[in-house]
C-alpha angles and dihedrals in degrees: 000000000000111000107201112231119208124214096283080052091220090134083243119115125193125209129201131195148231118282100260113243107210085065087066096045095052086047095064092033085061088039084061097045092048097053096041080054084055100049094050088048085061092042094049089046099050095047091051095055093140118124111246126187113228120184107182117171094337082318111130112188129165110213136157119259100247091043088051094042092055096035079062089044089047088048103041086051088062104050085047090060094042096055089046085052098051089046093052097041086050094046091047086045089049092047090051095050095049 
């Protein structure tokens, strides 16, 4: 039996295979998405150009109303992600000590 060596000589081969295809595919799925999100963020904000008053914690800002409604989202998305992560991080602490 002829076992093939390869150029470090060890007898062993690798083999590597071809780029997948469907990674490409859901990157520019996601590219598309992305920019459509964009565009609707620009839409949103130039449609809601009225001036608001927001007083937030002594705080007195004049935005306009599409700025301030996406600034919440933004901040609300945040908060979001921080509290999924504490949970995570907690549930994955509680699973090591038992």
């Amino acid at each position: 039996m002829n076992t093939p060596i390869n150029e470090t000589g060890t007898g062993t081969t690798t083999t590597t295979s071809a780029p997948r295809r469907g990674g490409r595919i859901s990157t520019i799925f996601g590219l598309i998405v992305a920019a459509v999100l964009v565009v609707a963020f620009i839409v949103f904000v130039t449609q809601n150009t009225e001036q608001v008053q927001i007083e937030f914690f002594g705080l007195n800002l004049d935005l306009a109303q599409g700025v301030a409604l996406l600034l919440a989202a933004v901040v609300g998305f945040l908060i979001a992600v921080l509290g999924a992560g504490a949970l995570r991080l907690r549930s994955k602490v509680r699973r090591r000590r038992s």
